[in-house]
C-alpha angles and dihedrals in degrees: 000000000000129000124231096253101045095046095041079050098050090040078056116039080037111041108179120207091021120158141031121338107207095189091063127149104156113050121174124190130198145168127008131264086229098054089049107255127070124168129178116191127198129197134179102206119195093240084209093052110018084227108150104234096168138028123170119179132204112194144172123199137052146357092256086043086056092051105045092051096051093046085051097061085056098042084060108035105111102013125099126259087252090052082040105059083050096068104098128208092252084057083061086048100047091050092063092048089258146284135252124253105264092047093054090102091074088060095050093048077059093053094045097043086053098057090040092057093045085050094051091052090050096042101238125131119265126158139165086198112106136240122232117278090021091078102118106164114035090186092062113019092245114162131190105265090050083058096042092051094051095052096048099053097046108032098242112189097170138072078221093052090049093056086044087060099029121015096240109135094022097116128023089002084210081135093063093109087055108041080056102050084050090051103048087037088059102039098049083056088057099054090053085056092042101247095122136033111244089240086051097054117099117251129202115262103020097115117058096213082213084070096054096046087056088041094045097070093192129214093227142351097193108144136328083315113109124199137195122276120259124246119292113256090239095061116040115161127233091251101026129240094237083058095053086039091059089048108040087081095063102038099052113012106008112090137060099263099044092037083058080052101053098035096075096052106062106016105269115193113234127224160181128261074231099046097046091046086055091042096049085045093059090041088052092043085059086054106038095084090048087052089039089052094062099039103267141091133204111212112190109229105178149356114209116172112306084343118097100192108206129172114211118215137182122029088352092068112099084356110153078225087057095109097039090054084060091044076053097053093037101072093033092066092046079046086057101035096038086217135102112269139160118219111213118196124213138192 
């Protein structure tokens, strides 16, 4: 049997049914490049039977990311759409032997992408974008019924639990108030249904957020930017996340071939060596007071290609945040660009 950590990592360094499915008739999008996780499904659904026979992925974030939506194209090949909307994202996650909290997210943009491509086939209406007024986490785009769905299929009782599944609360954490008010409104629901037990249910007020920004331990706070929290102390993998993390960019969206695949689905901007040097200076010169404060400085030396080549300088240099400023970076200047790119440090 495998563990967490080999199968997530084969899932990973050997994504099956990735690319573009040109037989497609059921197509399900979800997430945003900016906010960090993007995730484009493709089915090819027998019209006589509604059995899935086909399912491609395109997807930008994460190792994990990478992995659960690759496990997802093989949970659902051969089942009917209507086997097919009962798979759940901790199923995902279950198939890969699991993830650790603060990676559960990857399963649920699975989820939602799923419903959203079975939607799509059937011509309802289905979509992760909020209304106005739904809208909980700006950071992350996160609405209400995202929220509401996460909590309710796995039985989430904590604000902490909720950014775990959904990203919401993962940055400012100015949407506390409401992530909170979500969470106690559904819970208590679910304890008038039975789901839950009464002692069980979320309250307002339980959770001091002070308590969750200490706890967070970010990998970078450049910017407006947020980006997602590292891996608890108590549960380090045996390759780390931060590994598959560096990585996941030039295995699945980072390079020219696979950057032509993805900008077509979901609308990349192109551009000149020129205009995206122009563009990554003016994302470095927004971060540059943040690194200055603190003693450091990030120069950018080259562009080839996906890959945005910096030298850091000053109090970043040897820093044990090192990585996690170019975490930082990293997703700023995708922020800026709008497209897929690696950022590569050099001495």
């Amino acid at each position: 049997m495998w563990d967490y950590t080999d199968k997530v990592r084969d899932y990973f360094f050997n994504p099956v049914n990735a690319g573009v499915l040109e037989t497609a008739n059921a197509v399900g999008e979800v997430g945003a490049i900016s906010c960090g996780d993007a995730l484009k499904l493709m089915m090819k659904v027998d019209p006589e039977t509604e059995i899935i026979e086909a399912a491609k992925f395109q997807t930008f974030g994460c190792g994990s990311a990478i992995a659960s939506s690759s496990a997802l194209t093989e949970i659902i090949l051969g089942k009917t759409l209507d086997e097919a909307l009962k798979i759940t994202n901790q199923d995902i996650a279950d198939f890969l032997g699991g993830l650790p909290p603060e990676k559960m997210h990857c399963s649920v943009m699975g989820y939602e992408a799923l419903q959203a491509a079975v939607a799509d086939y059937r011509g309802e209406v289905w979509s992760d974008d909020h209304e106005e007024g739904a809208l909980v986490c700006k950071c992350f785009g996160v609405d209400e019924g995202m929220i509401e769905r996460a909590v309710r299929s796995n039985k989430l009782t904590t604000p902490e639990a909720v950014t775990n599944f959904t990203k919401a609360g993962g940055g400012c954490l100015t949407c506390f108030e409401r992530i909170e008010g979500v969470l106690a409104k559904v819970n208590e629901e679910m304890v008038g249904e039975g789901l839950l037990s009464f002692d069980e249910a979320y309250r307002i007020g339980s959770v001091d957020p002070r308590s969750l920004k200490q706890k967070a331990k970010p990998k970078a706070a450049v910017g407006s930017t947020p980006v997602e929290t590292a891996a608890t102390e108590t549960r380090k993998p045996v390759i780390s996340l931060d590994a598959l993390e560096k990585a996941a960019a030039a295995t699945v969206v980072v390079g020219s071939a696979a950057e032509a695949a993805l900008q077509p689905a979901i609308g990349l901007p192109r551009y000149t060596t020129v205009q995206k040097i122009k563009l990554i200076e003016e994302a470095l010169e927004e971060i540059r007071p943040v690194l200055k404060k603190d003693g450091g400085d990030c120069e950018l030396i080259d562009v080839d290609g996906a890959n945005v080549i910096v030298k850091l300088s000053g109090a970043c240099v040897g820093c044990q945040m090192a990585s996690m400023t170019i975490n930082g970076v990293q997703e700023k200047i995708v922020a800026k660009l709008g497209i897929p790119v690696r950022v590569v440090p050099v001495k």
